[in-house]
C-alpha positions in Angstrom: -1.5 35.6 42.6 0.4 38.7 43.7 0.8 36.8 47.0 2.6 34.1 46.0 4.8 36.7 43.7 5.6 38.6 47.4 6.2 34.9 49.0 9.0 34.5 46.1 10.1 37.6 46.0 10.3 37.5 50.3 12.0 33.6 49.6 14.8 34.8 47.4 15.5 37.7 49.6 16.1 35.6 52.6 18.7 33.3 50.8 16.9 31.0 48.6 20.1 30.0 47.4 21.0 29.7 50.7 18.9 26.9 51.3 19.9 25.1 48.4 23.2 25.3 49.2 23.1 23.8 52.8 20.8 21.2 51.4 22.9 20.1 49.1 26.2 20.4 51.6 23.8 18.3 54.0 23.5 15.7 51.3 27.3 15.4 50.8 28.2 15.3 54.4 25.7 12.5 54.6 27.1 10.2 52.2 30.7 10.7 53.0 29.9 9.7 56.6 28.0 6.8 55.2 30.8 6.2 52.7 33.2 6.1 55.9 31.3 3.8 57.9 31.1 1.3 54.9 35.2 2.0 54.8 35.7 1.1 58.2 33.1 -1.9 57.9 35.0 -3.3 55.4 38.4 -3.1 55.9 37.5 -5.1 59.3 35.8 -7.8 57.2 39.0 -8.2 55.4 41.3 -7.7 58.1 38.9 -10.8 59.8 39.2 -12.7 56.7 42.9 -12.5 56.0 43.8 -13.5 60.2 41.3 -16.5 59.7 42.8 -17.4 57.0 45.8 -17.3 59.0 44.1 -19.4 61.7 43.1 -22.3 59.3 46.4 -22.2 57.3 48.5 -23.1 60.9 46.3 -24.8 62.5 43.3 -26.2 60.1 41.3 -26.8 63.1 37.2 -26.5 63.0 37.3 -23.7 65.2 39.5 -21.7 62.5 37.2 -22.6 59.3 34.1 -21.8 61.3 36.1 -18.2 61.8 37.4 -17.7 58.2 33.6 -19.1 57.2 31.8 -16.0 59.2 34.1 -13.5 57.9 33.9 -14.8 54.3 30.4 -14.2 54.8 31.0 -11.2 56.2 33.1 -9.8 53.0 30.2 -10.7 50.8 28.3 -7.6 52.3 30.5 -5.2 51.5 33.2 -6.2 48.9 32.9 -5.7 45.2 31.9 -8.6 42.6 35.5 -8.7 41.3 37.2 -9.3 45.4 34.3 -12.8 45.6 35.7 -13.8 42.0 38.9 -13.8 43.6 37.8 -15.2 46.8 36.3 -18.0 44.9 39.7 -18.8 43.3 41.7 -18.8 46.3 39.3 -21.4 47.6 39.1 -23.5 44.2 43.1 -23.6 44.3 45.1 -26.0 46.5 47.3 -25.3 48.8 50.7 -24.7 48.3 50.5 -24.6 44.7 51.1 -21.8 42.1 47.9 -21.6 41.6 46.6 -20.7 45.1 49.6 -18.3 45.6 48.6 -16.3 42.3 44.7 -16.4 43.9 46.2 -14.9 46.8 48.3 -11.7 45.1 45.1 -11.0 42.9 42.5 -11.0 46.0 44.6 -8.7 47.6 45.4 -6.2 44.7 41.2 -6.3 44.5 40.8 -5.8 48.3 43.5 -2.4 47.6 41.3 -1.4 44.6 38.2 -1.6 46.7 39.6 0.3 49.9 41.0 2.7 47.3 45.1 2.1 47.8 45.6 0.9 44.4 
């Protein structure tokens, strides 16, 4: 038993603490690079979105709702529950109505909240 006292004992004298410390540090640094990737992963999903929609807007063509179609997709990975909701709306709306241009200020003021402008 004395043993494992002198292994303590030899432990903390090395920097126990130490140790904690850079695991912890470690920790952080991994989850704000993680964090970052996600970031980056999702403000190109809604970058993608917004040009596609865009696209099918001008031109309405298959080609351009098979587009906004993969990066709506996309967006459900990585956007919150509240951006879909308004997502959804925009969809449900028609064109050129009130409707579909209120859809379109509140998607965006979610998108902000979510890549943390707003």
């Amino acid at each position: 038993m004395s043993e494992f006292g002198a292994f303590t004992s030899f432990l903390s004298g090395i920097g126990l603490g130490g140790v904690v410390t850079f695991l912890i540090k470690h920790f952080l640094e991994q989850r704000s690079k993680l964090r970052e990737v996600w970031l980056l992963d999702y403000k190109a999903a809604c970058d993608g979105l917004l040009d596609a929609y865009r696209e099918v807007a001008l031109s309405n063509s298959d080609e351009a709702k098979k587009r906004y179609a993969y990066w709506e997709l996309k967006l459900q990975l990585y956007a919150s529950e509240a951006v879909l909701q308004r997502l959804q709306e925009l969809k449900d709306s028609a064109p050129g109505t009130v409707a579909r241009e209120s859809a379109q200020r509140t998607l965006l003021r979610e998108m902000r909240k979510d890549l943390g402008f707003a």
